[in-house]
N, C-alpha and C positions, 0 to 999 in steps of 0.2 A: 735667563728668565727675568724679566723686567716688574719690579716691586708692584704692578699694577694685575700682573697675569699670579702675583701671590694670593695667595685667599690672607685673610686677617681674621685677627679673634674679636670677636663679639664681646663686648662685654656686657649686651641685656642679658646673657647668659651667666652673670655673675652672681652667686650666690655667696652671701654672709652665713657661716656655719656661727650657730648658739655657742659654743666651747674653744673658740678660737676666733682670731683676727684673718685668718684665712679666706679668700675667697677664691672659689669655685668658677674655672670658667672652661665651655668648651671651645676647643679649638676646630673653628668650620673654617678656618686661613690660618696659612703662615705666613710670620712676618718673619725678618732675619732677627728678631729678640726671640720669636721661641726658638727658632732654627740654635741658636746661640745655646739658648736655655738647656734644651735638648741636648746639642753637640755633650754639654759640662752635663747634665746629670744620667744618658745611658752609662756612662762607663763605671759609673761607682754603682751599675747594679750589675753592668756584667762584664770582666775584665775581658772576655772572648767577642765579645761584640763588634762587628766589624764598625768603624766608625757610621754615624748615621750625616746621609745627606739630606740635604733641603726638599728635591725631590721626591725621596721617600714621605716625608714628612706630610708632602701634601696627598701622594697617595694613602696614606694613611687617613688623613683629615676629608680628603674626600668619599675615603670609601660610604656606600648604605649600610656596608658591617661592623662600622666601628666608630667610636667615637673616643677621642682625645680630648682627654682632661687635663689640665693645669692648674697647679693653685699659685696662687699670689700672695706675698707676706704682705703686712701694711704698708711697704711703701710700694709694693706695685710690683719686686718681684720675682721672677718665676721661680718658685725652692721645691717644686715634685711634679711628678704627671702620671695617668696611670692610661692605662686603652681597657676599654670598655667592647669587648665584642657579641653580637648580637645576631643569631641566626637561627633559621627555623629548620627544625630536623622532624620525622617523621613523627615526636611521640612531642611536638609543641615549641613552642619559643623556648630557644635557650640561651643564655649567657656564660660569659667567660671573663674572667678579669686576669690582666697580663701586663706585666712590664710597670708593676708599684713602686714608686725611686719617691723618696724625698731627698734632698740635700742631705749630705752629713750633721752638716753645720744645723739643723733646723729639726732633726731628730729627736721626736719626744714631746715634741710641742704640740701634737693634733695635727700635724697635719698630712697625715697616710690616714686618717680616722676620717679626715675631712672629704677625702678624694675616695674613698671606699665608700662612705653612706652616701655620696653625689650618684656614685656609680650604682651604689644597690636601690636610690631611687628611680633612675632611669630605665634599670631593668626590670623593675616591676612593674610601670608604665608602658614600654615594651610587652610587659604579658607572659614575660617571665616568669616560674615558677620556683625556681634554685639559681643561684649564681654557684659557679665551681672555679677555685683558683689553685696553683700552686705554687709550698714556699721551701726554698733549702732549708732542712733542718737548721743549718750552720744561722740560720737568720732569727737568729731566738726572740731578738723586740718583735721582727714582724708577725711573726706566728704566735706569739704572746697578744697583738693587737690583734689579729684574725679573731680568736679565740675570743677575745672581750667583746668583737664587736657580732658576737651569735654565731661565727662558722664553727661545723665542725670536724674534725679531723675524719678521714673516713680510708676505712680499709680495704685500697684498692692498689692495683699496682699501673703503674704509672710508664708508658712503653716510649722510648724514644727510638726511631731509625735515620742515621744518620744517610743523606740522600747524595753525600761529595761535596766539594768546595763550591 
């Protein structure tokens, strides 16, 4: 695939968060820096992940159900991403928020706080009514920052079927 058939990130899409130097950008292209970006931050969220490739990336960027976030430190960059997914089911627009990674290194700073409220604005714009996410127990800052930023835990049970390799 030839850097010209990549999509790239926008940055009139970039928003300066009030509580941090972060900003906020959606990713409607990839270039081989998020590709990059990307490669180094799935894995520090899920050691089982099969590595991500470039063309996933842009499936993803291109889907109408989803949208890829990224933030950017002050110099430009990329230390988290979060996907944003967005679809309409029987009882109204709903949302999904999936796959929240900040960097190691950059934990604690705002900037998962920063890429959640990007995302809880776009799915209110959307027409969303609730966004619903899930976090491992074992992820006690993130679930700690869920909680600050108004979700709340709620008691259901949560089904996985695994479908083969």
């Amino acid at each position: 695939m030839t850097e010209d058939e990549l999509l790239r990130v926008t940055d009139h899409e970039a928003r300066k968060t009030s509580d941090t130097e972060v900003a906020i950008e959606e990713v409607d292209s990839v270039t081989p820096e998020v590709a990059r970006a990307l490669a180094l931050l799935v894995p520090q969220l899920s050691s089982s992940a099969p590595p991500l490739i470039e063309d996933e990336i842009v499936d993803i960027a291109r889907s109408p159900s989803t949208v890829l976030l990224v933030a950017r430190d002050p110099r430009g960059a990329i230390v988290g991403s979060l996907t944003l997914v967005l679809f309409r089911a029987p009882t109204g627009p709903r949302a999904w928020i999936e796959d929240v990674v900040v960097d190691s290194t950059q934990r604690g700073g705002g900037v998962g706080s920063a890429l959640v409220n990007e995302a809880l604005a776009r799915a209110t714009a959307a027409g969303a009514r609730t966004v619903d996410l899930t976090s491992r127990p074992s992820r006690e800052d993130a679930n700690r920052m869920y909680l600050r930023l108004g979700f709340t835990r709620r008691e259901t049970h949560v089904y996985r079927r695994d479908l083969g390799p």
